[in-house]
N, C-alpha and C positions, 0 to 999 in steps of 0.2 A: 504493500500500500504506500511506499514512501518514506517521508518523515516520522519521526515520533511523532506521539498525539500531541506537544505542547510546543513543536519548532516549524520554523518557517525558513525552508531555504531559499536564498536568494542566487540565481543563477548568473548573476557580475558579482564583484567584490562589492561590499557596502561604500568603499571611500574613495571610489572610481568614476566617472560620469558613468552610467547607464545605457547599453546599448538602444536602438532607436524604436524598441519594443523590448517592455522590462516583463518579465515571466519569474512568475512564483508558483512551484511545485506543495501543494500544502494536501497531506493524508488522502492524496491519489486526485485532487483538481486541481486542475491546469488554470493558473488563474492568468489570463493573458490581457494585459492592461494595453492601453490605450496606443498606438505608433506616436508618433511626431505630429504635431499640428501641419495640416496639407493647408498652404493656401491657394487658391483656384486663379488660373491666367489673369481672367477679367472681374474684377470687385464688384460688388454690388454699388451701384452710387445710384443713388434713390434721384431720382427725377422730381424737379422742381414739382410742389401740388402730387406728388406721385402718392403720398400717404391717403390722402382724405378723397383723390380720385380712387384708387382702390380699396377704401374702403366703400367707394359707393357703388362699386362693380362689385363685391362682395353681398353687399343689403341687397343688389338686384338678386342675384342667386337665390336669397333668404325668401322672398319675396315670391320663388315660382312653387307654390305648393308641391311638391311632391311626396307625398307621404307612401309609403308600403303597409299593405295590412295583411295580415296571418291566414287568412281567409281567400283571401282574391285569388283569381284564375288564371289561367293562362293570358296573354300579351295573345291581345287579339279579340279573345272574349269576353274580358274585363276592359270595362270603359275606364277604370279609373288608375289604368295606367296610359291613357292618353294625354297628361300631365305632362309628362317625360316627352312627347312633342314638342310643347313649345318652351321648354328649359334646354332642350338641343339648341332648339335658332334662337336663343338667349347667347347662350355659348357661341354660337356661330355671327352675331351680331355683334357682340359684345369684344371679342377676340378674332375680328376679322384677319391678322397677322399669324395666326396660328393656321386659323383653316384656308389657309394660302400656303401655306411651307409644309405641312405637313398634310399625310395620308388618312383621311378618317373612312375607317370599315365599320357598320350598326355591325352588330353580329344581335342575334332576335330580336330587332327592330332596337331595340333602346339601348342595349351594352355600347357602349362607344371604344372604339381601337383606334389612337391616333399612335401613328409608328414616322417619324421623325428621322429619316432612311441615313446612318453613317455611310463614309466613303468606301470600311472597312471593312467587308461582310462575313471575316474570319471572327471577328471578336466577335462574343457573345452581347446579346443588348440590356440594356438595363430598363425595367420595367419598374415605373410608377403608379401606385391606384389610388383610388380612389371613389368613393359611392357616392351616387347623385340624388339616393331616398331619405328619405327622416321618418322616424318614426311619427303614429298621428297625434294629433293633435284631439282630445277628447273633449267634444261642443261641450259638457257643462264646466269644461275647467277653463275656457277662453276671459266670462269675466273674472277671472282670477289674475291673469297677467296685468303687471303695470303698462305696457305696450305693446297691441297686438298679436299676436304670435308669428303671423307670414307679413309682417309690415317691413322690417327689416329696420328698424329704428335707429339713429345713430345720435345717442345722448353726449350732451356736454362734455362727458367725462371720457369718450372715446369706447362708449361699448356699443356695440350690434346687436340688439336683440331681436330674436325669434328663434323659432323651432328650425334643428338642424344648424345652426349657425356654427356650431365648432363641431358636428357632428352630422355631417363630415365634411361641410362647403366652406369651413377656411380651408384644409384641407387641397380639395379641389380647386378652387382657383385660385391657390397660390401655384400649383402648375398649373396654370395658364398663363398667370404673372408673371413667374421667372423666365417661360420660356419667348413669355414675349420681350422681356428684355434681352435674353438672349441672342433672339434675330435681332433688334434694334442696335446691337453689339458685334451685329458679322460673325456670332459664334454660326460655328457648321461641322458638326459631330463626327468624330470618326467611326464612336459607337456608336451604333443603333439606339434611339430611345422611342420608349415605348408608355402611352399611357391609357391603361385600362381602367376602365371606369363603370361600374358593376353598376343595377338600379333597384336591386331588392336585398341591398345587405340586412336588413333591419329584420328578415326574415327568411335569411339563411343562405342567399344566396343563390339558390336553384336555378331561375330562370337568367339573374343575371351571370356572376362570376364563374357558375362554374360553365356556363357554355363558353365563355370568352376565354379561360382558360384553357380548355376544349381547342379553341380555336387559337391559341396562342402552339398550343404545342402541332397542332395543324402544323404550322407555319414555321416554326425553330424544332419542334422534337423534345426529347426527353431531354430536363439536365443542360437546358440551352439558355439556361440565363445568369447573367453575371452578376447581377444585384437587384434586388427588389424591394419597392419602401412601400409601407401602407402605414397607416393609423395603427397607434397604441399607445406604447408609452411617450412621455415626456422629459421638463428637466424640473428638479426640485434643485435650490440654492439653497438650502440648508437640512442636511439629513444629519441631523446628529453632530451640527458643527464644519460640514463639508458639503460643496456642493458638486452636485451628480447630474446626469444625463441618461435615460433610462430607457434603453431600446429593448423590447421586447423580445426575446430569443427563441420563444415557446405560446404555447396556448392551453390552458387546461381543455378535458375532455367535456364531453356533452352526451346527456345521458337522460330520456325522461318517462319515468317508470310508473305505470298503471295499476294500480291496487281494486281489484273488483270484488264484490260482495253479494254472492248471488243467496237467496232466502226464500222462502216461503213468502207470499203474499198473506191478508186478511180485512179484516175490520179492526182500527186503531180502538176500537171499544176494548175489545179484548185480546193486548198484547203483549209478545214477549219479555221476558225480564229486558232481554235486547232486541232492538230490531238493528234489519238491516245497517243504517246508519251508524247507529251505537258502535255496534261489532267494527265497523270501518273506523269513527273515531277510537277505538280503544287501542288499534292496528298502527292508527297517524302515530297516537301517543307513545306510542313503541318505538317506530322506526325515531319518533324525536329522541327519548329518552339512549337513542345509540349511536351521537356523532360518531364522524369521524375524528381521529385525533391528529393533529398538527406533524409533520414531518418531513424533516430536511434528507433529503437526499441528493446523490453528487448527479441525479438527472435532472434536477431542479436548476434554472436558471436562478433563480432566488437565492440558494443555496449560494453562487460564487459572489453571488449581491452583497451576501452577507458579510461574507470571506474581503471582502470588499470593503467594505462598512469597517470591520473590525480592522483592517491594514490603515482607512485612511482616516474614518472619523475621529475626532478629538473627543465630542464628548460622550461615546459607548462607556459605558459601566464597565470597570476594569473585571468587575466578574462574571460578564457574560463573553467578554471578548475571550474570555480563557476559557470558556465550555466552547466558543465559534472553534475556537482553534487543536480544539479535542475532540474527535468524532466520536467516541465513547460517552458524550455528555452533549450531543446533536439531540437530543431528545431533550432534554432540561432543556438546553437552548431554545427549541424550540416551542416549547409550552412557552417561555417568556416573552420571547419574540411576539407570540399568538396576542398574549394581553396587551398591547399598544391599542392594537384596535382591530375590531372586524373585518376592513379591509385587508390590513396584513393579514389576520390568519388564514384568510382561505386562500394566498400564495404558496401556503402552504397544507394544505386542508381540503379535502371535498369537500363542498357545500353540499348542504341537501334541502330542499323548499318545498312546502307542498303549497303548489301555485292555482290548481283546480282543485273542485269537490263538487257532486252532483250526485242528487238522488232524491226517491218521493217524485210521485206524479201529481196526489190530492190528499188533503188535510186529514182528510177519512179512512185512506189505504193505507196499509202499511208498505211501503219500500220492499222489491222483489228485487229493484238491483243498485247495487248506490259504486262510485267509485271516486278514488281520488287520484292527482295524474303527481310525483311527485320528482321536481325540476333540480339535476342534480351534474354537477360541473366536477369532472376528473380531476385529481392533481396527476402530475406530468409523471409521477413514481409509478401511477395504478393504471387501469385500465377499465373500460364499458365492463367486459366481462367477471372481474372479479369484484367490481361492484355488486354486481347481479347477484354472485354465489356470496357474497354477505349477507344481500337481504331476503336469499332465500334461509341464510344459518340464522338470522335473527327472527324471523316472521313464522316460518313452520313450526315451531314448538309450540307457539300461541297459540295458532290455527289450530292444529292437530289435538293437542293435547287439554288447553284451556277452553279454547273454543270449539270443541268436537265438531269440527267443519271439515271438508275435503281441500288440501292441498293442491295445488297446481301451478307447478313452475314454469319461470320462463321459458323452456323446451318442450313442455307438456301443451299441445294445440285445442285439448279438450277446450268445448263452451263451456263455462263456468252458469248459465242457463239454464245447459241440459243437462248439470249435473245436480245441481240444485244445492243447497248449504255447501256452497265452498267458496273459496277466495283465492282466484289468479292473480298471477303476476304475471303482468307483459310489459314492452317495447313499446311507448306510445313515440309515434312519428321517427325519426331519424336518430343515427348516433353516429355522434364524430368521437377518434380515439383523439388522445394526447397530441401536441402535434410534433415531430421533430425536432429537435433543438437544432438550434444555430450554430455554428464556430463561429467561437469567439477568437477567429485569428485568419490570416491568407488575406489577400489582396481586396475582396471587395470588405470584409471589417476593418483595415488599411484606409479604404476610403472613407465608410459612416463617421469612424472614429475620428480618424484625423479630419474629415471637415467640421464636423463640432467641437473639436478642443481648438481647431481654428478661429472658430466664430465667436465661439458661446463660454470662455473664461467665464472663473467664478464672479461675483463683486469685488470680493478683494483683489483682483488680477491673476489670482494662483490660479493651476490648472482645475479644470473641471474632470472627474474620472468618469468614464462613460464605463458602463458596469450592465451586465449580461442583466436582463428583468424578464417577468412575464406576466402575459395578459390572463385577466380571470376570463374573461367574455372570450368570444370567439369571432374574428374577423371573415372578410372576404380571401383573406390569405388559405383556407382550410382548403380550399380548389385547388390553389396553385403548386401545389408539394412536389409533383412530378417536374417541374419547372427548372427548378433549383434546392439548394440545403441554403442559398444566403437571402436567406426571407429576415427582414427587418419591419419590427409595427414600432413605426418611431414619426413622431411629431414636435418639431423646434418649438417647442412654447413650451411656456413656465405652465405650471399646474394652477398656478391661481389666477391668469389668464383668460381662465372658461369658469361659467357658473350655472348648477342647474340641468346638467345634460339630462335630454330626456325629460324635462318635466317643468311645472311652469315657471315661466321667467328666465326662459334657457339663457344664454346669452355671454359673448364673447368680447375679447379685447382687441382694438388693431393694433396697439402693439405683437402682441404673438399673429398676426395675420405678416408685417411685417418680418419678425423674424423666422417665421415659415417659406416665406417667399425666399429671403437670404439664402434659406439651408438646402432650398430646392437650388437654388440659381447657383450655389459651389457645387454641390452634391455631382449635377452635371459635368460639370467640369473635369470634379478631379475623378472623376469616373470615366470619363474619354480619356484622360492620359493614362489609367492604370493596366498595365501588363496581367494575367491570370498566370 
């Protein structure tokens, strides 16, 4: 495995400068820190009026409804993806210098493929995405907002509001932005650039990313992309006294599991000590009372976060920095780690939610079938199927032995109807596994890296450490695997930047529309001069 549990080797001498990528070997992770700050040909120089005009090509974006719903139909026979119309010839109005130099392919009607043709067709291209849906907007929460939701409002203070605005449409036209400074710059690409831009990520993806990625490997093949950026993490200026840059390396899994409860029918006059329901909540109260527990492991991007954390932050607890640095005490670790807060634990943690419940037809029957659907996100150590055989080891004793009811497992296809007292467990809708991890080293983490310790210095001016993270949620990225292994969900804005995602009073900063524009407009750069 390495090192002792308590030493950390450094692979220069300590009182030497540092080679131009410093590696530390700690109890079997590669901990690969940041190259040398890359700074790109041509600088960004913001054009006079360039701030507050792009931010007002941003509010138009905000401004085109397009919402996605979990329910809608196929493109084509859902009217209400005809939305995505006229947020095209938005784009194409708006960004008239784009749809002039580059190539745009719909792929099922609304995916958009703009491919920015290099001189070089041996290199691999680097593909940018990004999603042009929001989640909706729910009519009785609209008078709740302080300004419209699809108004695109641009207050005093330099915020945008509305729904979608940092999720995902700064995002998205800042590639638009950078690339049109780009052309206004005589840049002309060795490498291919490629920007994919999906129209149902809010719901998985299906219709949009994964046929565009379908159609990307069409086009280049297996393993034919040199760098890829989407949406995820960000950068925080102060984690524990240091500031950090947090690219996404991972994605937990997705998993969403059906609890049924099939019973006898009757008259609610005279009824069981439990009915139906009962029996289901007693079932919920079970699977709650058996989280998951908190756990670091070396597949965890989090994990080298950490390893990370403990090398570079000042104010870590001297006593947890000495469990990070012990894998024999990765468990304590991480039980502490968990109590910061909710969000950290389930970096490290499945979640498990039970998000649906339905049963009962009339006040007078009793329930012959009730179920709950229960919404549950992998860590990157486990997997769909060993989820599955937990909560068949936790739920069948109940079933069987408390509840004298018929068992049936995920693999068992019986109707839980026609067998009558018993309680299934199935697969409700899709499941994504874990996703791949990243290396965290070789030429295109070369480029993320070093063009954000380019840009984005801490406050103090010291370096920023750009440190392996992972997304709880699940991006458009989960299509693209076959692609490449150098998938990055990273986004140049500070975390306090955005407020609200998802819910009322969303709303963004132009400052981070600005420093998203930046990271796109080097990004390019030092990704055309970089060698694989």
């Amino acid at each position: 495995m390495g090192a002792p549990p308590d030493e950390r080797l450094p692979l220069h001498e300590p009182n030497t400068a540092p080679p131009t990528r410093s590696r530390y070997v700690f109890r079997g992770i590669m901990l690969v820190l940041a190259p040398s700050p890359i700074a790109p040909p041509q600088p960004f120089k913001e054009p006079q009026r360039f701030k507050h005009a792009a931010a007002e090509r941003w509010s138009g974006a905000v401004q085109a409804r397009t919402e996605s719903f979990d329910e809608m139909d196929d493109v084509g026979k859902d009217p209400r993806w005809d939305a995505f119309f006229e947020f095209a010839e938005y784009l194409k109005r708006t960004y008239s210098t784009v749809h002039e130099k580059l190539d745009l392919e719909k792929v099922n009607t609304h995916g958009l493929l703009y491919t920015w043709q290099g001189s070089d067709e041996s290199l691999k291209p680097v593909v940018l995405m990004a999603h042009q849906d929001t989640v909706p907007v729910p009519p009785e929460t609209v008078p709740r907002w302080t300004h419209p939701p699809f108004s695109g409002h641009i207050d005093a203070d330099g915020w945008v509001w509305g729904r979608g605005v940092s999720d995902c449409k700064r995002l998205l036209i800042s590639l638009f932005e950078a690339i049109t400074l780009l052309i206004e710059q005589d840049f002309h690409p060795t490498r291919t650039v490629v920007l994919s831009l999906g129209f149902d990520e809010e719901v998985s993806g299906l219709r949009g990313a994964q046929t565009l990625a379908q159609r990307l490997e069409e086009i280049y093949g297996r393993d034919s992309v040199f760098l890829l950026v989407d949406e995820g993490g960000s950068m925080k200026d102060d984690v524990l006294g240091k500031a950090f840059a947090l690219p996404g390396m991972s994605e937990k899994g997705y998993l969403d599991v059906q609890i049924s409860v099939a019973v006898p029918g009757g008259h609610s006059s005279v009824p069981p000590k439990h009915t139906g329901i009962g029996i289901l909540a007693h079932l919920i109260g079970v699977v709650e009372e058996h989280q998951h527990n908190p756990h670091l492991s070396p597949f965890n991007p989090f994990t080298t976060h950490l390893q990370c954390v403990a090398s570079y932050a000042p104010e870590l607890p001297a006593s947890l920095r000495r469990k990070l640095r012990d894998v024999r005490k990765w468990d304590e670790a991480a039980e502490e780690v968990a109590s910061w807060s909710g969000a950290v634990r389930y970096l490290m943690q499945t979640s498990q939610a039970v998000d649906i419940i339905s049963g009962g037809v009339k006040i007078n029957a009793l329930p012959e079938l009730a179920y709950a659907v229960i919404n549950q996100r992998i860590t990157v150590s486990s997997s769909p199927a060993e989820v599955e055989a937990r909560l068949e080891r936790i739920l069948r004793p109940h079933i069987e032995k408390h509840l004298n009811l018929t068992f049936i497992g995920f693999d068992d296809h019986r109707d839980p109807n026609e067998v009558v007292r018993a309680v299934k467990l199935s697969v409700f809708g899709g499941v994504t596994p874990p996703a791949p991890r990243t290396p965290a080293e070789g030429a295109a983490w070369d480029v993320l890296a070093g063009t954000i310790r380019h840009l984005f210095p801490a406050p103090d001016g010291s370096e920023r450490i750009v440190s392996p993270y992972i997304s709880t949620g699940n991006t458009d990225t989960r299509w693209y695997w076959n692609l490449t292994r150098n998938i990055y969900r990273f986004q140049a804005v500070e975390a306090q930047q955005a407020a609200n995602i998802h819910t009322v009073d969303e709303r963004a900063h132009i400052d981070g529309l600005l420093s998203s524009i930046k990271f796109i407009h080097a990004l390019i750069q030092n990704a055309d001069r970089a060698r694989e």
